[in-house]
C-alpha positions in Angstrom: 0.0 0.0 0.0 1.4 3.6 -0.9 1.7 6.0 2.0 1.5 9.7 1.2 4.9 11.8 1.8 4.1 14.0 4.5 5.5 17.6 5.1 8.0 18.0 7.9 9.6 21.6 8.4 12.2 20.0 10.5 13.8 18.0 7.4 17.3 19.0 6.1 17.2 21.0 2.6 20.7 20.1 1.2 20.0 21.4 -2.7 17.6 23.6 -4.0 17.6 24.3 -7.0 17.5 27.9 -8.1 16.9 29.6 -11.4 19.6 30.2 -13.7 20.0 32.2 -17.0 16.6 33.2 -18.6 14.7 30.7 -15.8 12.2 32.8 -13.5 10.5 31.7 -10.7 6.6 31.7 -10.7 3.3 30.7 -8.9 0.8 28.9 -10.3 -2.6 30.4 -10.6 -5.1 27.8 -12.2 -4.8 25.0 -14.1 -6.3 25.6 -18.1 -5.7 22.1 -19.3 -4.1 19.7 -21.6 -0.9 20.0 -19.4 -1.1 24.3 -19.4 -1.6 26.4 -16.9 -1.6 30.4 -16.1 1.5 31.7 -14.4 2.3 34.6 -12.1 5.8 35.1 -12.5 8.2 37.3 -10.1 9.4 39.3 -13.2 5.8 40.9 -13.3 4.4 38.9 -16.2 1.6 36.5 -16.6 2.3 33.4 -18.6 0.6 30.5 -20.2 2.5 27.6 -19.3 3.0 24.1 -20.3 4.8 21.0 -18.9 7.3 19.6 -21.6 6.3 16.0 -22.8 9.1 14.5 -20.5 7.9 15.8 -17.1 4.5 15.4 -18.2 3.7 12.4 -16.1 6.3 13.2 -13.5 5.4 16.1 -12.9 2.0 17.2 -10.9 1.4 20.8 -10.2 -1.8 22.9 -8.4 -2.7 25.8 -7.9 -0.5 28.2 -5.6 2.6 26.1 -6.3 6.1 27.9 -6.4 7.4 26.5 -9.8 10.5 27.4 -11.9 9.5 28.9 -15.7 11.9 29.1 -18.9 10.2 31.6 -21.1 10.1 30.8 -24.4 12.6 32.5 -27.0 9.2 33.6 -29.2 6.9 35.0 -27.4 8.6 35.0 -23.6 6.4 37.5 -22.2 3.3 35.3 -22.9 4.4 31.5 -22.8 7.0 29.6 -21.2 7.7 25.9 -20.1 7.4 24.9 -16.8 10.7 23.2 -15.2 10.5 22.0 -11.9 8.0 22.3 -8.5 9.4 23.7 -5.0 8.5 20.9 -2.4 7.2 22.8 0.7 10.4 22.9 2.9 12.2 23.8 -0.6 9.6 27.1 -0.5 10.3 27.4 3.4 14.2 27.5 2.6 13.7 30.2 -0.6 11.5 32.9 1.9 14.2 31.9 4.5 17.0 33.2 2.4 14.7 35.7 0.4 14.2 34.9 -2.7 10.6 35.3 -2.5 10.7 38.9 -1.7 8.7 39.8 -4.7 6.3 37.8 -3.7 4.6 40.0 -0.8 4.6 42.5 -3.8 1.2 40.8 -5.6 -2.1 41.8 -3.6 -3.6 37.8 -4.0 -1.0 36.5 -1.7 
């Protein structure tokens, strides 16, 4: 029987991965299906955002996820791919060390 993973702030972050290059971190809005979903990044922009084929089964976001984009080279400022999902102590770790500082900047959150 599968057991769910369960959230412990006390667990050790070793790595987290942070954007590099043209990568921008974002947070999910909603979902607008087949694998796309509308994204609030911390540049200021909303995208429309898919998962890539390869992380498409690995890869299960929600709503008010922190997420790392990759705009795309035509069109950036309105689509982009999404890389990779912050676990929770991951998103504990980034406001820790302020990465998130934008982030009190957007009236929904």
């Amino acid at each position: 029987m599968y057991k769910k993973p369960t959230y412990n702030p006390d667990e050790e972050v070793f790595r987290v991965k942070l954007p590099r290059g043209k990568e921008v971190l974002g947070i999910l809005e909603e979902r607008v299906g087949g694998s796309r979903a509308k994204v609030k990044c911390l540049d200021g922009k909303t995208r429309i955002c898919r998962i890539p084929g390869r992380l498409k089964r690995r890869l299960w976001v929600r709503a008010g996820n922190i997420i790392i984009i990759e705009p795309w080279e035509l069109g950036g400022d309105k689509k982009g791919d999404i890389i990779y999902k912050y676990r929770p102590n991951q998103v504990v770790w980034l406001k820790k060390n302020g990465h998130l500082d934008k982030l009190s900047d957007f009236n929904e959150f």
